[in-house]
Backbone as a printed PyTorch tensor [residue, N CA C, xyz], in Angstrom:
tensor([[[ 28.8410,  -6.0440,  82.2100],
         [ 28.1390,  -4.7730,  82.1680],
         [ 27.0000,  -4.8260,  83.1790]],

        [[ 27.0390,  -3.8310,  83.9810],
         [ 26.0360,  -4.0810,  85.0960],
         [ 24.4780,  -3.1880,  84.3380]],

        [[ 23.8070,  -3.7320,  84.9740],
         [ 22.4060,  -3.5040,  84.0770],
         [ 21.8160,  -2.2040,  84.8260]],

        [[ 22.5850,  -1.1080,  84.8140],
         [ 22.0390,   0.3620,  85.3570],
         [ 22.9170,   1.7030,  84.4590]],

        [[ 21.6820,   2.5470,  84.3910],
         [ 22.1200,   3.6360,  83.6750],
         [ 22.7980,   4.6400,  83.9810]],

        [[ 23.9870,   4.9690,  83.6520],
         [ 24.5290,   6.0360,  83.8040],
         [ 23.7730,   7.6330,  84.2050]],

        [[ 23.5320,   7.6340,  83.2860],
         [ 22.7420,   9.3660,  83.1530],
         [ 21.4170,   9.3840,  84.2860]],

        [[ 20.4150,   8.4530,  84.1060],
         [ 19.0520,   8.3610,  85.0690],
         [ 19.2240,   7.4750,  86.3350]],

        [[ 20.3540,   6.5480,  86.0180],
         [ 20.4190,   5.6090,  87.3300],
         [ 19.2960,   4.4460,  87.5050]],

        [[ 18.5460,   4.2150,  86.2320],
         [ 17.8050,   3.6600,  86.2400],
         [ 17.8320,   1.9520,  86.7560]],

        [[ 17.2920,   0.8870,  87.4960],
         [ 18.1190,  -0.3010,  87.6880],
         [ 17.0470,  -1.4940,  87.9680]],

        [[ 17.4280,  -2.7100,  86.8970],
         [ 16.1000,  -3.6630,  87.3650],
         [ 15.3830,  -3.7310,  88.6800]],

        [[ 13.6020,  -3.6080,  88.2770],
         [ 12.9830,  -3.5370,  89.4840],
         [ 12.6190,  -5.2030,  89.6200]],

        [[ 12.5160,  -5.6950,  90.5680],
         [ 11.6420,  -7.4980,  91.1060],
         [ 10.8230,  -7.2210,  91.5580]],

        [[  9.5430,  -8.1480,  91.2570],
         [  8.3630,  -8.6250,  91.4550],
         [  7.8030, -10.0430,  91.4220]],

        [[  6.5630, -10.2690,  91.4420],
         [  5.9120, -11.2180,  91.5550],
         [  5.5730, -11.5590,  89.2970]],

        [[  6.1320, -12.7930,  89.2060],
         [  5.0120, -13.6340,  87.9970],
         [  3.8350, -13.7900,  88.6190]],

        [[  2.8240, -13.8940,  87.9920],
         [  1.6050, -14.3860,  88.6000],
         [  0.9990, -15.3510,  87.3810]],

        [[  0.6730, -16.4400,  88.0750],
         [  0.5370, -17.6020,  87.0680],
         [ -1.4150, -17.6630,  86.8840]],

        [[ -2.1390, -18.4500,  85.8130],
         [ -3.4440, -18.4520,  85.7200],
         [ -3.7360, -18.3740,  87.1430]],

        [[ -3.0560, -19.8580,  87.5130],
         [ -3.2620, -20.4410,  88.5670],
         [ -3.2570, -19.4910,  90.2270]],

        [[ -2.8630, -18.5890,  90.2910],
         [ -2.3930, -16.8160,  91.1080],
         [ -1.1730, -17.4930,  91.4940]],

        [[ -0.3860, -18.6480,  91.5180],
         [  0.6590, -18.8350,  92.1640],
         [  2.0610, -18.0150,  92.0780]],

        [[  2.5770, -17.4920,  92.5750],
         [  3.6240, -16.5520,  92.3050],
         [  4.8970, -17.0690,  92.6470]],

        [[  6.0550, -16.4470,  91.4040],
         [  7.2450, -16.8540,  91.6850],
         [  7.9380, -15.5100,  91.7610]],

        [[  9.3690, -15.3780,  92.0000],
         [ 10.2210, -14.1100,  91.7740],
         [  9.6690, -13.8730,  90.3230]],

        [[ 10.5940, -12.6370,  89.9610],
         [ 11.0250, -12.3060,  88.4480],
         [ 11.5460, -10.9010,  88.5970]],

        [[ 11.7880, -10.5400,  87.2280],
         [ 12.5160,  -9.1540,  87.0650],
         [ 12.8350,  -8.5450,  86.0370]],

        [[ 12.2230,  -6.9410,  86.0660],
         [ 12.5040,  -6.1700,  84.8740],
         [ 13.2950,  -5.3840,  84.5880]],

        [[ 14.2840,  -5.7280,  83.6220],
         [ 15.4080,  -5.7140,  83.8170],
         [ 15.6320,  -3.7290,  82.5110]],

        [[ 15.9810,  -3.0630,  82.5550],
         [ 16.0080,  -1.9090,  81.6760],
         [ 16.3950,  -2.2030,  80.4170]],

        [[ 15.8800,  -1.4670,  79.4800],
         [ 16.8520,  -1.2710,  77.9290],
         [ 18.3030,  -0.6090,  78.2480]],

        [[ 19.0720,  -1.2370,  78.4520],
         [ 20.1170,  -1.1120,  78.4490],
         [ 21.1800,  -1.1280,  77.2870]],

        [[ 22.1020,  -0.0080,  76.8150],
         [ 22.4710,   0.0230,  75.7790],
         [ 23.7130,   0.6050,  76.1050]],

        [[ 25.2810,   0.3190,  75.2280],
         [ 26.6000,   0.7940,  75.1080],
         [ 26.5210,   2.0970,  74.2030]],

        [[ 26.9050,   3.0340,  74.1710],
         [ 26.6490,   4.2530,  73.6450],
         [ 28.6920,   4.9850,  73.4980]],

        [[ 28.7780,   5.3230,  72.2150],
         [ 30.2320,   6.0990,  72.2390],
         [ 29.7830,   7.4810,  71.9550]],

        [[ 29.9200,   8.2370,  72.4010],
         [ 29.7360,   9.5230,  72.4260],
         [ 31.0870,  10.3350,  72.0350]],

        [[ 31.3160,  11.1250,  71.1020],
         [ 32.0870,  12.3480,  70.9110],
         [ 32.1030,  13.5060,  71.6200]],

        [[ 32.8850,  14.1930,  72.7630],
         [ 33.0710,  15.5090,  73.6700],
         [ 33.5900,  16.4190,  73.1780]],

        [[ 33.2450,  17.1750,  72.3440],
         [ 34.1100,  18.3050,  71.8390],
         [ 34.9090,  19.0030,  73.1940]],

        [[ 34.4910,  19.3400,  73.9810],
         [ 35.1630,  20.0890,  75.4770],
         [ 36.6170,  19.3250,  75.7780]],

        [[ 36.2620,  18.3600,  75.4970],
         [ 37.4810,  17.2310,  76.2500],
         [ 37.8360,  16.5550,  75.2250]],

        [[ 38.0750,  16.6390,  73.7430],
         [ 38.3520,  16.5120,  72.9420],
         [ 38.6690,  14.6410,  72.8260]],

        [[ 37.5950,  14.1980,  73.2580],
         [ 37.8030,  12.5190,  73.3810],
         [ 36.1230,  12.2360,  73.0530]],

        [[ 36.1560,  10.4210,  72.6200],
         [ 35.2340,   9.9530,  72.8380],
         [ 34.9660,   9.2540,  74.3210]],

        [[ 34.0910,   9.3460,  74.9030],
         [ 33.1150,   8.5390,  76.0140],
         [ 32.3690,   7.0620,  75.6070]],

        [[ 32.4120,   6.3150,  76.4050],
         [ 31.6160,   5.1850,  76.7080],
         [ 30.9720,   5.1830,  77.5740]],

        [[ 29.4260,   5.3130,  76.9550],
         [ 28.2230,   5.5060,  78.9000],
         [ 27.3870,   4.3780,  78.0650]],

        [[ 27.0610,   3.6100,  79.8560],
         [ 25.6060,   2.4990,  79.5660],
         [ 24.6140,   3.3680,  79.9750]],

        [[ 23.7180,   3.5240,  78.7870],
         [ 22.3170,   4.1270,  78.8960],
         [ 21.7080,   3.5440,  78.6400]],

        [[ 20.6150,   3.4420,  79.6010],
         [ 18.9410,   3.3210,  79.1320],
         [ 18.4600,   3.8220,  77.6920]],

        [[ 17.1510,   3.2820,  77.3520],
         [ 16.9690,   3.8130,  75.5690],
         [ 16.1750,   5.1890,  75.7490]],

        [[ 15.5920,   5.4680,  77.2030],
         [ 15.3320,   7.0370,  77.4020],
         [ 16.0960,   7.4710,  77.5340]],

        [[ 17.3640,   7.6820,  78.0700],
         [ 18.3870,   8.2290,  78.8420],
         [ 19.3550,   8.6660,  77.1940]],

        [[ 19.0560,   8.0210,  76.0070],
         [ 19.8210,   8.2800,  74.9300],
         [ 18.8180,   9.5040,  74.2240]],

        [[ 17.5390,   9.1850,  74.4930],
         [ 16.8070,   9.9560,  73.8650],
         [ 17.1720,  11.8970,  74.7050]],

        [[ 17.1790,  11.5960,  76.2390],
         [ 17.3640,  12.7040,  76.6910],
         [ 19.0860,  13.4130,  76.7120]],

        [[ 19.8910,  12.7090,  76.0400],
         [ 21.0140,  12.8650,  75.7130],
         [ 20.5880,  13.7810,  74.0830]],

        [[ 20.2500,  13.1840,  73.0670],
         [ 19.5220,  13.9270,  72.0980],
         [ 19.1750,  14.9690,  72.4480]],

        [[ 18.1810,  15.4170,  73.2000],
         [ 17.7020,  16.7190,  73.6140],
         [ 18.4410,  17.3460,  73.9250]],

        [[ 19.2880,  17.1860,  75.2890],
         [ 19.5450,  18.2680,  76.0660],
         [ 21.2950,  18.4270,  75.4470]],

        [[ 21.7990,  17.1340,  74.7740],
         [ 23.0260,  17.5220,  74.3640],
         [ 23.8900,  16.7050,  75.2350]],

        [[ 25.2350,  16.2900,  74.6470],
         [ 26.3250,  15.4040,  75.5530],
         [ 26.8360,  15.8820,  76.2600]],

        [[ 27.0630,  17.3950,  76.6210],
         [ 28.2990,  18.4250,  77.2930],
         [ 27.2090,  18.1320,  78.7060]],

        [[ 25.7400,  18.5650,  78.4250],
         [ 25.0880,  18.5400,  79.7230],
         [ 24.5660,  17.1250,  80.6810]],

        [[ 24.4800,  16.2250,  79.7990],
         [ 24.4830,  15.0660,  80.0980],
         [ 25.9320,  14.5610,  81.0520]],

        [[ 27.4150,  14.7270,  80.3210],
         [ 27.8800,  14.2690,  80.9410],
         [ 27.9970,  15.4820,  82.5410]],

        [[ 27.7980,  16.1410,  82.4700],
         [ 27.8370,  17.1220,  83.6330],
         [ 26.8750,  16.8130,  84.3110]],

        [[ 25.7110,  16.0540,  84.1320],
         [ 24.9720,  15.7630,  84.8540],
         [ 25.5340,  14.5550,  85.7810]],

        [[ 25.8130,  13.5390,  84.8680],
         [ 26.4950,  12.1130,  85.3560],
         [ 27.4660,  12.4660,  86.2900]],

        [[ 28.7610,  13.3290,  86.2800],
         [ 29.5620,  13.7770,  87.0660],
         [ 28.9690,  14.4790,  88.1750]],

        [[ 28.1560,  15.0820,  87.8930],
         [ 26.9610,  15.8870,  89.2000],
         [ 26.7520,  14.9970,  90.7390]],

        [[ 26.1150,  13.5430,  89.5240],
         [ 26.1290,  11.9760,  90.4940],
         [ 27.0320,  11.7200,  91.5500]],

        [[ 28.3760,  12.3950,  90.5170],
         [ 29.5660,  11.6330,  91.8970],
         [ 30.0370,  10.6000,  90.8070]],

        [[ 29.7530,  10.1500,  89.5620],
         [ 30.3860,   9.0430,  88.8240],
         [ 31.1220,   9.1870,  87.8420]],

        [[ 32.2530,   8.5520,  87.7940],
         [ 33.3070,   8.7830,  87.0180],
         [ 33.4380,   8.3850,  85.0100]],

        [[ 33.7300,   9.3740,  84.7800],
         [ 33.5680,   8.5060,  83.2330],
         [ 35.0650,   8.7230,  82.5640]]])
């Protein structure tokens, strides 16, 4: 499972650790990433999207019909 969101596109950012000491190494923050089955009444199937834990919340709001129309909007296949 690759660690980016469907719906926002959201995708680990890298930076600097910074130690007491200021010495710095890589690192990386990686998203809440989550498997989600969704029900489509339109298309009379369930969906599998990796969302972010905002990206579920704005699925809540705005609804799955517009969500996935958004994702397809992207250019990405579900």
């Amino acid at each position: 499972m690759s660690a980016h969101c469907q719906l926002t596109g959201v995708q680990p950012v890298f930076g600097n650790h910074v130690s007491h000491s200021h010495r710095r190494t890589r690192r990386r923050w990686s998203p809440n990433i989550q498997q989600r089955r969704y029900w489509v009444p339109s298309e009379g199937r369930f969906v599998k999207l990796t969302l972010s834990a905002r990206a579920i919340k704005t699925i809540d709001k705005i609804g799955i019909e517009r969500a996935v129309a958004r994702i397809r909007a992207r250019g990405e296949r579900i």
